[in-house]
Phi, psi and omega in degrees: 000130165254154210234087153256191188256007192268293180330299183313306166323287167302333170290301213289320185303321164305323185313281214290330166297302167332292177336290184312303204288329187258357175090028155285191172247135200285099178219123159225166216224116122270169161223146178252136147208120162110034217044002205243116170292141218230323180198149205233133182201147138245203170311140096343317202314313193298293187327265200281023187041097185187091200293354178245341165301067165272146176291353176293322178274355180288322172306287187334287196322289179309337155260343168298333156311314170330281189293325188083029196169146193274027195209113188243050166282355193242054195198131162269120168234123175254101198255142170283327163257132153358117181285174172279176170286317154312319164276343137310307160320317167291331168281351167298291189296011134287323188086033185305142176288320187184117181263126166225123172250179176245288188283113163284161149209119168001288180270340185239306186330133186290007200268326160321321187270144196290330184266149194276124197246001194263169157300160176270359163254016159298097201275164199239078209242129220229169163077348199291125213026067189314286186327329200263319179285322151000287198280340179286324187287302180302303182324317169293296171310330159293349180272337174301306194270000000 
């Protein structure tokens, strides 16, 4: 089996289903390190009422529990959506090593901001199945509206 970034990917989209099925809005979150998934989460927010339990910070928490220490530079986190700004700050004071989204977004997304909102040694890598995250976020907002 290969361990890319497409494999990968495809684990935060099982998230990001899991997300849908409980009526969150569908993002899911992994973090890797060393090739080995360390932590697997999505939205939250509907669940714990809790405007900051996105899965990107929901990852964060569960890996640094992992890892034992607050600092995920030697860690990839593959999130199906953009992150927001708020979970880019956090991941900046985490120290992420390497962020792959799948789905941009316009409007929330931190890529909005002009300014690099990551750590500076964080690589950045966007569009990775776009179409397939894309399509569960559409799909969840037509049952919405």
């Amino acid at each position: 089996m290969i361990f890319d970034d497409v494999y990968f990917m495809k684990q935060a989209i099982a998230e990001a289903r899991k997300a849908a099925d409980k009526g969150e809005v569908p993002v899911g979150a992994i973090v890797v390190c060393k090739n080995r998934i360390i932590a697997r989460t999505y939205n939250l927010t509907e669940t714990l009422t809790d405007v900051t339990a996105h899965a990107e910070v929901q990852a964060i928490t569960a890996a640094a529990s992992f890892i034992g220490g607050k600092y995920l530079n030697d860690c990839t986190m593959f999130v199906t959506l953009e992150p927001c700004v708020m979970c880019a700050g956090a991941l900046k004071w985490a120290q992420l090593g390497r962020l792959v989204y799948g789905a941009s977004d316009k409007n929330k997304g931190f890529t909005a901001i002009k300014e690099n909102l990551l750590h500076p040694k964080t690589v950045v890598i966007s569009s990775v199945l776009e179409d397939d995250c894309s399509e569960i976020l559409t799909a969840f907002f037509k049952t919405k509206r």
